[in-house]
VEXMAR-435838 format. One record per residue (C-alpha): chain; x, y, z; residue in one letter; residue number from 1. Coordinates in steps of 0.001 Angstrom, whole numbers, plus 500000, padded with zeros to 6 digits. Layout:
// residues N
<A,<X,Y,Z>,A,NUM>
...
// end
This chain:
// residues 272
<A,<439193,527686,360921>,X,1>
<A,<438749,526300,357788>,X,2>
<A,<437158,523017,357210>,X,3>
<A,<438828,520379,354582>,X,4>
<A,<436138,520124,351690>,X,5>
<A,<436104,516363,351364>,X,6>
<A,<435030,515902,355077>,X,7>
<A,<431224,515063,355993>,X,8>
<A,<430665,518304,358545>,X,9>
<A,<430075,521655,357573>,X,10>
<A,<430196,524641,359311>,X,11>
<A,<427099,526747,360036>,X,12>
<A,<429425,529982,360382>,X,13>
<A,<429193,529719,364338>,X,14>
<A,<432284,529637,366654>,X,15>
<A,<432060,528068,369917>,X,16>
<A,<435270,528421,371253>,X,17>
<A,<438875,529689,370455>,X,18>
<A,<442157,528884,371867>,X,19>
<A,<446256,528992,371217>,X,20>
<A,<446199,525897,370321>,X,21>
<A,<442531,524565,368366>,X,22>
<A,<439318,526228,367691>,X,23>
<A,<435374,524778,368091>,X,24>
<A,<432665,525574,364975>,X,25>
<A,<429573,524325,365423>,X,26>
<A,<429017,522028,362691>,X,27>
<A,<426296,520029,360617>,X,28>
<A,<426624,516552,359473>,X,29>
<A,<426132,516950,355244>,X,30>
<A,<425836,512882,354497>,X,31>
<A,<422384,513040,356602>,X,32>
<A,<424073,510506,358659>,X,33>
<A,<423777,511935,361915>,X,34>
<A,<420889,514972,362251>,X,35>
<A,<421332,518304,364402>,X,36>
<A,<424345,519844,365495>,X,37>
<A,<427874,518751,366761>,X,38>
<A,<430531,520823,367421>,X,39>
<A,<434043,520013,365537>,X,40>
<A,<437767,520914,367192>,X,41>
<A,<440180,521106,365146>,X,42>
<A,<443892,521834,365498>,X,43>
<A,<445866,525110,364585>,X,44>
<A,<448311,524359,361550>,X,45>
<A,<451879,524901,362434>,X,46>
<A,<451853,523428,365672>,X,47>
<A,<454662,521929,367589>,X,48>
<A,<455116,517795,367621>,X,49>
<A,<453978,517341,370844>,X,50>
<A,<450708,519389,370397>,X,51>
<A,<449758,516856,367462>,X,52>
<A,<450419,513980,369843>,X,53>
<A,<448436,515723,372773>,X,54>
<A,<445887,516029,370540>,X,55>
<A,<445415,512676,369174>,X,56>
<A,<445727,511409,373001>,X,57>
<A,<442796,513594,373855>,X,58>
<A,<440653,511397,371203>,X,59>
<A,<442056,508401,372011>,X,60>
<A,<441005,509478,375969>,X,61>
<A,<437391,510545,375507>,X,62>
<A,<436823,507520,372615>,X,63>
<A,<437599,505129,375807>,X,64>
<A,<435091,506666,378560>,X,65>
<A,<431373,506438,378004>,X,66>
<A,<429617,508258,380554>,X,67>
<A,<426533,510719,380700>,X,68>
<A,<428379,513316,382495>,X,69>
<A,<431407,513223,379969>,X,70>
<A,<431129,514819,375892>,X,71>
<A,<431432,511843,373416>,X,72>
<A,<432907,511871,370010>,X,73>
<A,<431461,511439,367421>,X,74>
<A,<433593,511520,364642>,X,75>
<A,<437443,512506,364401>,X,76>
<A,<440562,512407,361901>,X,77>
<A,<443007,509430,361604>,X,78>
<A,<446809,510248,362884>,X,79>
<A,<448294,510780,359211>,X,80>
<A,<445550,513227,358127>,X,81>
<A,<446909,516625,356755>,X,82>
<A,<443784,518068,359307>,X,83>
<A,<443737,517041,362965>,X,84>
<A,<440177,517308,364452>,X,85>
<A,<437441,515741,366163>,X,86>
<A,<433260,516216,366375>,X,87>
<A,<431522,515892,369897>,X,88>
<A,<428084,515977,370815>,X,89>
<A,<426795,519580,370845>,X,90>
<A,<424074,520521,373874>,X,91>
<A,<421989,523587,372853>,X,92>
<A,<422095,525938,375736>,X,93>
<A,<424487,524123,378081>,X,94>
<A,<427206,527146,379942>,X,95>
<A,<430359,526295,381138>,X,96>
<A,<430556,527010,385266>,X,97>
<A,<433196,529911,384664>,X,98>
<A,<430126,531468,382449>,X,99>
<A,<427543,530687,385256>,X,100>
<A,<429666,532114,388153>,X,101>
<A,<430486,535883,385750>,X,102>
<A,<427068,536364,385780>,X,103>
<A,<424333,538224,388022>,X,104>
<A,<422952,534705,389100>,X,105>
<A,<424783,532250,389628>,X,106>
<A,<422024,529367,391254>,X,107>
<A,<424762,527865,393367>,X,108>
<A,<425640,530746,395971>,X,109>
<A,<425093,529386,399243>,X,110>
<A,<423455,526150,398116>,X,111>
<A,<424878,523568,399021>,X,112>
<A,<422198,521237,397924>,X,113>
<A,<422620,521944,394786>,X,114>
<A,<426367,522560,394986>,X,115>
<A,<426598,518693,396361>,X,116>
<A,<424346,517362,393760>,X,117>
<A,<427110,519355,391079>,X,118>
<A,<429910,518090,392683>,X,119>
<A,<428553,514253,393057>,X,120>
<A,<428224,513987,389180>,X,121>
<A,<431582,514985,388823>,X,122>
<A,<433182,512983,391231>,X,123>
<A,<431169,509910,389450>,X,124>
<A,<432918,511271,386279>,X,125>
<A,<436626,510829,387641>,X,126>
<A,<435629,507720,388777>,X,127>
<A,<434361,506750,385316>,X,128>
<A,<437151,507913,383606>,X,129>
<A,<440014,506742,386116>,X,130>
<A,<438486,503110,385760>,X,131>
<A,<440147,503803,382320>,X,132>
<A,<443320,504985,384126>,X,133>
<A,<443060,508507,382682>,X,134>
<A,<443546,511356,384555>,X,135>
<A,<442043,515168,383198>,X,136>
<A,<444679,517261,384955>,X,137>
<A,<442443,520462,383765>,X,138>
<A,<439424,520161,385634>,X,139>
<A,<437873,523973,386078>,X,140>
<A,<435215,526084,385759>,X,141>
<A,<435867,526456,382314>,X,142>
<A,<435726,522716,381340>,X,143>
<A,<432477,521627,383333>,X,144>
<A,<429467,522365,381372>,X,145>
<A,<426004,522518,382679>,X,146>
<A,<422909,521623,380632>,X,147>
<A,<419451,522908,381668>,X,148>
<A,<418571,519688,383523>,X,149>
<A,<421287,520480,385959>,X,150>
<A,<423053,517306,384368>,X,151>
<A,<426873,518086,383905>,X,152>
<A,<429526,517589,380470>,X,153>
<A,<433182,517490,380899>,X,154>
<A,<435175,518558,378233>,X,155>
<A,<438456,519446,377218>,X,156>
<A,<440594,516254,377542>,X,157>
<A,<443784,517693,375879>,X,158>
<A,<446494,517717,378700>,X,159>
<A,<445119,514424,380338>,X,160>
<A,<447500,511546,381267>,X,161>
<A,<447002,508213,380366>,X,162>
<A,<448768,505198,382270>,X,163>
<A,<451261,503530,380065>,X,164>
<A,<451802,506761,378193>,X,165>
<A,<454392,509793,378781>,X,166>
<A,<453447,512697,379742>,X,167>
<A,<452779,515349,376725>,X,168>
<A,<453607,518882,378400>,X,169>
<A,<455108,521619,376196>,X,170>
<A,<458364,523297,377579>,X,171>
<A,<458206,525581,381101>,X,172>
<A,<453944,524598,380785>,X,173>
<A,<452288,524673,383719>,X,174>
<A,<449517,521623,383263>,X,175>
<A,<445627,522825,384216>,X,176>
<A,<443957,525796,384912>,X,177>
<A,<446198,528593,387388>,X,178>
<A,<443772,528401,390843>,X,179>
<A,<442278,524786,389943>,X,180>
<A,<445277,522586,389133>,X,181>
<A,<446322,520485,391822>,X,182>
<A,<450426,521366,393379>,X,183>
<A,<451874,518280,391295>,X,184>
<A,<450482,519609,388260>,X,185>
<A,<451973,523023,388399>,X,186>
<A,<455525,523780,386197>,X,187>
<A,<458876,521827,387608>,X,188>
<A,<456745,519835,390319>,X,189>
<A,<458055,516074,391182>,X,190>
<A,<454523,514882,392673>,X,191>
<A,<452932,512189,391150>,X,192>
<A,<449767,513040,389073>,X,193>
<A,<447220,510536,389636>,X,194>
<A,<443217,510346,390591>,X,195>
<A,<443681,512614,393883>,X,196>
<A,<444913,515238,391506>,X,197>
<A,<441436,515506,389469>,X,198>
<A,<440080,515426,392844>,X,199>
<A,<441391,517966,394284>,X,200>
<A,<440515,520151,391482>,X,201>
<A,<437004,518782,392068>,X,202>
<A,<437042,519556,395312>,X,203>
<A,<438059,523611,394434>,X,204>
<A,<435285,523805,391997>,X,205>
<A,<432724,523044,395322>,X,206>
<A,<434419,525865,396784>,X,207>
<A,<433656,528168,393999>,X,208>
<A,<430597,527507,392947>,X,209>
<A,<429197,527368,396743>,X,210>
<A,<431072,531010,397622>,X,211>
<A,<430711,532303,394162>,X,212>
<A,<434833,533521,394781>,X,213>
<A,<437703,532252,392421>,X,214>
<A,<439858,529407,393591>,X,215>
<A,<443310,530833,395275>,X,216>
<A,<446410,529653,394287>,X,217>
<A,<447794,527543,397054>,X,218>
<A,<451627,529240,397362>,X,219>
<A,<449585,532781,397480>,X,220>
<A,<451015,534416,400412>,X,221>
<A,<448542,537010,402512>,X,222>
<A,<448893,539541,405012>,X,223>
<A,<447691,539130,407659>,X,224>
<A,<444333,541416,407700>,X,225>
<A,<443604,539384,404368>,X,226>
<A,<444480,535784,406177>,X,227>
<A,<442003,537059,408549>,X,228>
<A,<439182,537921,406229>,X,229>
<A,<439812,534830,404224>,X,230>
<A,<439546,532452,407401>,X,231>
<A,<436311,534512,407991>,X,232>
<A,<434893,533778,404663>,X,233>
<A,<435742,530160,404654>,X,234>
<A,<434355,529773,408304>,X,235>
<A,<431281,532006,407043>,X,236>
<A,<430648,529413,404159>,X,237>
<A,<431472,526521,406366>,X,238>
<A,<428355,527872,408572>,X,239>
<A,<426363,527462,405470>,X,240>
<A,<427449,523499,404899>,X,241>
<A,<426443,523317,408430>,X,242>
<A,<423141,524216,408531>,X,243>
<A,<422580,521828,405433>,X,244>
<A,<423981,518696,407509>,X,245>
<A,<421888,519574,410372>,X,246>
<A,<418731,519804,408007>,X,247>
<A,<419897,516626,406378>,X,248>
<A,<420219,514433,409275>,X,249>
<A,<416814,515578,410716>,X,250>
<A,<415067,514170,408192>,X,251>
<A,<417052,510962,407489>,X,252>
<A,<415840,511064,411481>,X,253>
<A,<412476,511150,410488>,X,254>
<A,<412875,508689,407605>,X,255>
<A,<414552,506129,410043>,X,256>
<A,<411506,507084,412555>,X,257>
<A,<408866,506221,409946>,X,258>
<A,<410855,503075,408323>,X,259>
<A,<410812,501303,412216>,X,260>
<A,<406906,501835,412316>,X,261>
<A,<406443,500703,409128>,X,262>
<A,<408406,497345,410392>,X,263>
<A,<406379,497365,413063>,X,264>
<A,<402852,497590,411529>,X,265>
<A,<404380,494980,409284>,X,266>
<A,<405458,492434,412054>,X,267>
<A,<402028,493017,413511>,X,268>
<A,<400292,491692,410259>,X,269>
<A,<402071,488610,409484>,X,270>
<A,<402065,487397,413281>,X,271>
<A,<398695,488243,414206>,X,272>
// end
Protein backbone atom coordinates (compact mmCIF):
# COMPACT_ATOMS: atom_id res chain seq x y z
CA UNK A 1 0.00 0.00 0.00
CA UNK A 2 1.20 3.11 -0.90
CA UNK A 3 0.88 6.12 1.21
CA UNK A 4 -0.26 9.67 -0.45
CA UNK A 5 2.93 11.96 -0.03
CA UNK A 6 1.17 15.04 1.29
CA UNK A 7 -0.26 13.09 4.34
CA UNK A 8 1.42 13.48 7.95
CA UNK A 9 2.17 9.43 8.53
CA UNK A 10 4.81 7.56 7.10
CA UNK A 11 5.38 4.16 6.83
CA UNK A 12 8.20 2.37 8.66
CA UNK A 13 8.12 -0.52 5.90
CA UNK A 14 6.09 -2.84 8.40
CA UNK A 15 2.75 -4.55 7.49
CA UNK A 16 0.40 -5.44 10.11
CA UNK A 17 -2.29 -6.85 8.39
CA UNK A 18 -3.68 -7.63 4.83
CA UNK A 19 -7.06 -8.22 3.55
CA UNK A 20 -9.45 -8.26 0.16
CA UNK A 21 -10.56 -5.32 0.91
CA UNK A 22 -7.74 -2.72 2.99
CA UNK A 23 -4.34 -3.26 4.30
CA UNK A 24 -2.62 -2.06 7.96
CA UNK A 25 1.25 -0.41 7.86
CA UNK A 26 2.47 0.53 10.85
CA UNK A 27 3.07 4.08 10.61
CA UNK A 28 4.96 7.18 12.20
CA UNK A 29 3.53 10.53 12.68
CA UNK A 30 6.26 12.99 10.50
CA UNK A 31 4.73 16.59 11.88
CA UNK A 32 6.08 15.43 15.52
CA UNK A 33 2.55 15.88 16.44
CA UNK A 34 1.80 12.72 17.93
CA UNK A 35 5.17 10.46 19.03
CA UNK A 36 5.49 6.50 18.62
CA UNK A 37 3.67 4.36 16.44
CA UNK A 38 0.05 4.05 15.02
CA UNK A 39 -1.03 1.81 12.65
CA UNK A 40 -2.86 3.33 9.35
CA UNK A 41 -5.79 1.24 7.22
CA UNK A 42 -6.27 2.19 4.24
CA UNK A 43 -8.60 1.08 1.45
CA UNK A 44 -7.77 -1.00 -1.78
CA UNK A 45 -8.26 1.30 -4.97
CA UNK A 46 -10.86 0.00 -7.28
CA UNK A 47 -13.28 -0.96 -4.86
CA UNK A 48 -16.96 -1.31 -5.23
CA UNK A 49 -19.44 1.77 -3.93
CA UNK A 50 -20.56 0.14 -1.10
CA UNK A 51 -17.04 -0.83 0.22
CA UNK A 52 -16.19 3.07 0.25
CA UNK A 53 -19.37 3.66 2.23
CA UNK A 54 -18.63 0.63 4.65
CA UNK A 55 -15.58 2.06 5.12
CA UNK A 56 -16.29 5.54 6.00
CA UNK A 57 -19.14 4.01 8.43
CA UNK A 58 -16.45 2.06 10.19
CA UNK A 59 -14.76 5.63 11.11
CA UNK A 60 -17.69 7.26 11.72
CA UNK A 61 -18.46 3.99 14.30
CA UNK A 62 -15.21 3.80 16.25
CA UNK A 63 -14.90 8.02 16.21
CA UNK A 64 -18.32 7.71 18.38
CA UNK A 65 -17.24 4.99 21.16
CA UNK A 66 -14.54 5.86 23.64
CA UNK A 67 -13.72 2.99 25.64
CA UNK A 68 -10.42 1.31 27.00
CA UNK A 69 -11.26 -1.99 25.66
CA UNK A 70 -12.06 -0.56 22.07
CA UNK A 71 -8.93 0.87 19.34
CA UNK A 72 -9.40 4.70 18.89
CA UNK A 73 -8.63 6.74 15.89
CA UNK A 74 -6.53 8.86 15.65
CA UNK A 75 -6.50 10.40 12.50
CA UNK A 76 -8.49 9.46 9.18
CA UNK A 77 -9.37 10.86 5.54
CA UNK A 78 -12.42 13.09 4.76
CA UNK A 79 -15.25 11.30 2.39
CA UNK A 80 -14.08 13.13 -0.97
CA UNK A 81 -10.38 12.21 -0.54
CA UNK A 82 -8.83 10.39 -3.63
CA UNK A 83 -7.28 7.93 -0.48
CA UNK A 84 -9.67 6.36 2.01
CA UNK A 85 -7.88 5.53 5.34
CA UNK A 86 -7.72 5.86 8.91
CA UNK A 87 -4.73 5.74 11.88
CA UNK A 88 -5.54 3.88 15.26
CA UNK A 89 -3.63 3.53 18.24
CA UNK A 90 -0.90 0.89 17.78
CA UNK A 91 -0.13 -1.53 21.10
CA UNK A 92 3.41 -3.01 20.84
CA UNK A 93 3.07 -6.66 21.47
CA UNK A 94 -0.72 -7.01 21.77
CA UNK A 95 -1.96 -10.75 19.66
CA UNK A 96 -5.17 -11.16 18.37
CA UNK A 97 -7.07 -14.38 20.28
CA UNK A 98 -7.05 -16.43 16.88
CA UNK A 99 -3.00 -15.91 17.26
CA UNK A 100 -3.10 -16.89 21.02
CA UNK A 101 -5.31 -20.03 20.56
CA UNK A 102 -2.67 -21.42 17.13
CA UNK A 103 -0.10 -21.50 19.44
CA UNK A 104 1.56 -24.11 21.97
CA UNK A 105 0.12 -22.00 24.96
CA UNK A 106 -2.67 -20.64 24.89
CA UNK A 107 -3.13 -19.25 28.94
CA UNK A 108 -6.87 -19.72 28.72
CA UNK A 109 -7.32 -23.66 28.43
CA UNK A 110 -9.35 -24.68 31.20
CA UNK A 111 -9.33 -21.35 33.03
CA UNK A 112 -12.10 -20.10 33.51
CA UNK A 113 -10.92 -17.38 35.75
CA UNK A 114 -9.22 -15.93 33.40
CA UNK A 115 -11.55 -16.87 30.55
CA UNK A 116 -14.43 -14.84 32.67
CA UNK A 117 -12.24 -11.95 33.36
CA UNK A 118 -11.70 -11.99 29.06
CA UNK A 119 -15.09 -12.31 28.42
CA UNK A 120 -16.35 -9.51 31.12
CA UNK A 121 -14.26 -6.79 29.28
CA UNK A 122 -15.84 -7.62 26.24
CA UNK A 123 -19.22 -7.79 27.22
CA UNK A 124 -18.52 -4.13 28.88
CA UNK A 125 -17.36 -3.28 25.29
CA UNK A 126 -20.82 -4.15 23.54
CA UNK A 127 -22.34 -2.43 26.12
CA UNK A 128 -20.19 0.65 25.47
CA UNK A 129 -20.60 0.61 22.02
CA UNK A 130 -24.46 -0.37 21.81
CA UNK A 131 -25.12 2.76 24.14
CA UNK A 132 -24.11 4.29 20.72
CA UNK A 133 -26.59 1.95 18.97
CA UNK A 134 -23.84 0.22 16.97
CA UNK A 135 -23.66 -3.19 16.56
CA UNK A 136 -19.96 -5.08 15.39
CA UNK A 137 -21.58 -8.04 13.65
CA UNK A 138 -17.78 -9.51 13.35
CA UNK A 139 -16.85 -10.21 16.72
CA UNK A 140 -14.04 -13.25 16.60
CA UNK A 141 -10.97 -14.41 17.53
CA UNK A 142 -9.44 -12.53 14.97
CA UNK A 143 -10.78 -9.05 15.98
CA UNK A 144 -10.17 -9.21 19.90
CA UNK A 145 -6.72 -8.24 20.69
CA UNK A 146 -4.96 -8.89 23.89
CA UNK A 147 -2.26 -6.61 25.33
CA UNK A 148 0.22 -7.94 27.93
CA UNK A 149 -1.81 -6.61 30.87
CA UNK A 150 -4.50 -9.02 29.96
CA UNK A 151 -6.53 -5.74 29.02
CA UNK A 152 -8.49 -6.38 25.68
CA UNK A 153 -8.77 -4.04 22.01
CA UNK A 154 -11.53 -4.57 19.63
CA UNK A 155 -10.96 -3.84 16.26
CA UNK A 156 -12.20 -4.16 12.95
CA UNK A 157 -15.48 -2.13 12.83
CA UNK A 158 -16.05 -2.45 9.01
CA UNK A 159 -19.34 -4.52 8.62
CA UNK A 160 -20.96 -2.95 11.83
CA UNK A 161 -24.55 -1.58 11.75
CA UNK A 162 -25.48 1.58 12.91
CA UNK A 163 -29.23 2.49 13.88
CA UNK A 164 -30.65 4.95 11.48
CA UNK A 165 -28.37 3.65 8.76
CA UNK A 166 -28.87 0.73 6.02
CA UNK A 167 -27.21 -2.01 6.12
CA UNK A 168 -23.82 -2.02 3.86
CA UNK A 169 -23.42 -5.86 2.82
CA UNK A 170 -21.88 -6.66 -0.58
CA UNK A 171 -23.94 -9.12 -2.83
CA UNK A 172 -24.47 -13.10 -1.62
CA UNK A 173 -21.92 -11.77 1.69
CA UNK A 174 -22.27 -13.56 4.52
CA UNK A 175 -21.73 -10.70 7.47
CA UNK A 176 -18.95 -11.88 10.36
CA UNK A 177 -16.63 -14.43 10.81
CA UNK A 178 -17.99 -18.36 9.48
CA UNK A 179 -18.22 -20.21 13.27
CA UNK A 180 -18.62 -16.75 15.26
CA UNK A 181 -21.38 -14.83 13.49
CA UNK A 182 -24.57 -15.06 15.07
CA UNK A 183 -27.71 -17.10 12.61
CA UNK A 184 -29.22 -13.54 11.59
CA UNK A 185 -26.02 -12.47 10.37
CA UNK A 186 -25.33 -15.29 8.03
CA UNK A 187 -26.22 -14.77 3.91
CA UNK A 188 -30.24 -14.50 3.04
CA UNK A 189 -31.23 -14.54 6.89
CA UNK A 190 -34.52 -12.35 7.90
CA UNK A 191 -33.50 -12.09 11.77
CA UNK A 192 -33.03 -8.92 13.13
CA UNK A 193 -29.36 -7.94 13.92
CA UNK A 194 -29.22 -6.17 17.07
CA UNK A 195 -27.08 -6.28 20.60
CA UNK A 196 -27.93 -10.16 21.23
CA UNK A 197 -26.17 -10.74 17.96
CA UNK A 198 -22.61 -9.32 19.24
CA UNK A 199 -23.48 -11.31 22.16
CA UNK A 200 -23.80 -14.28 21.02
CA UNK A 201 -20.62 -14.06 19.23
CA UNK A 202 -19.24 -13.08 22.65
CA UNK A 203 -20.55 -15.76 24.14
CA UNK A 204 -18.68 -18.37 21.32
CA UNK A 205 -15.43 -16.70 21.89
CA UNK A 206 -15.80 -18.03 25.92
CA UNK A 207 -16.25 -21.27 24.41
CA UNK A 208 -13.09 -21.16 22.50
CA UNK A 209 -10.81 -19.70 24.39
CA UNK A 210 -11.89 -21.91 27.60
CA UNK A 211 -11.73 -25.41 25.31
CA UNK A 212 -9.03 -24.14 23.11
CA UNK A 213 -11.52 -25.83 19.99
CA UNK A 214 -12.91 -23.61 17.07
CA UNK A 215 -16.46 -22.39 17.27
CA UNK A 216 -18.94 -24.87 15.15
CA UNK A 217 -21.15 -23.62 12.80
CA UNK A 218 -24.62 -23.92 14.18
CA UNK A 219 -26.51 -25.76 10.91
CA UNK A 220 -23.34 -28.34 11.07
CA UNK A 221 -24.98 -31.60 11.05
CA UNK A 222 -23.04 -34.70 13.01
CA UNK A 223 -23.26 -38.26 13.18
CA UNK A 224 -24.02 -39.54 15.71
CA UNK A 225 -20.57 -41.01 17.28
CA UNK A 226 -19.41 -37.25 16.72
CA UNK A 227 -22.81 -35.76 18.52
CA UNK A 228 -21.69 -38.03 21.16
CA UNK A 229 -18.12 -36.94 21.56
CA UNK A 230 -19.11 -33.36 21.18
CA UNK A 231 -21.81 -33.57 24.10
CA UNK A 232 -18.85 -35.22 25.98
CA UNK A 233 -16.54 -32.39 25.42
CA UNK A 234 -18.99 -29.72 26.21
CA UNK A 235 -20.14 -31.64 29.43
CA UNK A 236 -16.23 -32.25 30.08
CA UNK A 237 -15.65 -28.37 29.93
CA UNK A 238 -18.86 -27.67 31.70
CA UNK A 239 -17.18 -29.83 34.69
CA UNK A 240 -14.43 -27.34 34.55
CA UNK A 241 -16.93 -24.06 34.98
CA UNK A 242 -18.17 -26.10 37.78
CA UNK A 243 -15.50 -26.55 39.89
CA UNK A 244 -14.76 -22.70 39.48
CA UNK A 245 -18.41 -21.78 40.86
CA UNK A 246 -18.01 -24.10 43.65
CA UNK A 247 -14.52 -22.47 44.52
CA UNK A 248 -16.12 -19.11 44.00
CA UNK A 249 -18.98 -19.34 46.26
CA UNK A 250 -16.81 -20.83 49.10
CA UNK A 251 -15.05 -17.97 49.50
CA UNK A 252 -17.70 -15.26 48.91
CA UNK A 253 -18.89 -17.80 52.00
CA UNK A 254 -16.04 -16.92 53.86
CA UNK A 255 -16.10 -13.23 52.90
CA UNK A 256 -19.83 -13.01 54.06
CA UNK A 257 -18.56 -15.07 57.32
CA UNK A 258 -15.86 -12.50 58.10
CA UNK A 259 -18.01 -9.24 56.97
CA UNK A 260 -20.91 -10.40 59.89
CA UNK A 261 -18.03 -10.52 62.58
CA UNK A 262 -16.65 -7.56 61.56
CA UNK A 263 -20.38 -6.00 62.16
CA UNK A 264 -20.37 -7.55 65.14
CA UNK A 265 -17.06 -6.42 66.75
CA UNK A 266 -18.30 -3.13 65.39
CA UNK A 267 -21.78 -3.07 67.17
CA UNK A 268 -19.90 -4.14 70.25
CA UNK A 269 -17.72 -0.89 70.20
CA UNK A 270 -20.13 1.79 69.68
CA UNK A 271 -22.72 0.27 72.30
CA UNK A 272 -20.47 -0.66 74.94
Amino acid sequence: MKILSSLKWKSTGKTLGQGGQASVVEVTNETGEFSGTFALKGLAKGKPKQAYERFAREIEAIKQIRHSSIIQIIDHSNPTDEFQFYVMEFVEGAKSLKHILSGSKNPYYANPQKSLQLFIQLVEAIYNWSESNIVHRDLSLGNVLVLSDDSIKVIDFGICQIDGGDTITLIDEGVGTPNYMAPECESGALGEVSIASDLYSAGKILWSIVTSMNAFPVNLQYSDKNQSQIFYLILQRLGIFNIFLRKLSVRTLKIDVKMQRKRSILHDVFNS
